[in-house]
C-alpha positions in Angstrom: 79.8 128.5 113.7 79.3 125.2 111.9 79.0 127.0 108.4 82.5 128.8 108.8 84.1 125.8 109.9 83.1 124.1 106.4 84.3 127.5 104.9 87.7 126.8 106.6 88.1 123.2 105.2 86.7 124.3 102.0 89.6 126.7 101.5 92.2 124.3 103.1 90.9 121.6 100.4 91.1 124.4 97.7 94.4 125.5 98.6 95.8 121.7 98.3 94.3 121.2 94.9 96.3 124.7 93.6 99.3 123.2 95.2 99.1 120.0 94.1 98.3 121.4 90.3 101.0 122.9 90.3 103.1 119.7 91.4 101.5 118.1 88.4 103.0 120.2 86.0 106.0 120.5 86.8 106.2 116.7 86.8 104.6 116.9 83.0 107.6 119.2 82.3 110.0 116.8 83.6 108.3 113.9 81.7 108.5 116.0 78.5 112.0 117.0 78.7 113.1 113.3 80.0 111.5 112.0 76.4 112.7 114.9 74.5 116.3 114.0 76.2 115.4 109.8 75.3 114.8 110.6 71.9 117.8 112.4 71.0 120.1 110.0 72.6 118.4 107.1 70.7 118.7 109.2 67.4 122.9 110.0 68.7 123.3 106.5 69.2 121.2 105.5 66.3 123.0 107.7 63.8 122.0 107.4 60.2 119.9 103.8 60.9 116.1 104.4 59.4 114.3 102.9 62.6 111.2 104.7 63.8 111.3 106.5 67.0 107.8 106.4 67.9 108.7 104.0 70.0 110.5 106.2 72.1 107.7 108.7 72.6 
C-alpha cells in the first residue's frame, strides 16, 4: 500500500514539473519577443544615430 502511494505522489510531482515546463517557455517566448519588440522601438526612435544596441538585449 505504502509503495503505490509514493507511486501516486511521484506521478503528481512529475505531472507538475511537465506543467510547469511548459509555463517556462512560454514566459521565455514572451521575454524574447518583449526584447525583440525593445529593440526595434529603440532603433525607430533611434533612427540613423550609430549607438549600440547591446544594451538593449
Amino acid at each position: 500500500m505504502e509503495n503505490h502511494l509514493f507511486k501516486w505522489v511521484d506521478e503528481a510531482l512529475l505531472d507538475e514539473i511537465r506543467r510547469l515546463e511548459a509555463v517556462q517557455g512560454k514566459i521565455a517566448e514572451q521575454i524574447e519577443d518583449m526584447k525583440q519588440s525593445l529593440k526595434k522601438t529603440v532603433e525607430k526612435k533611434l533612427g540613423s544615430k550609430k549607438i549600440p544596441l547591446s544594451w538593449v538585449v
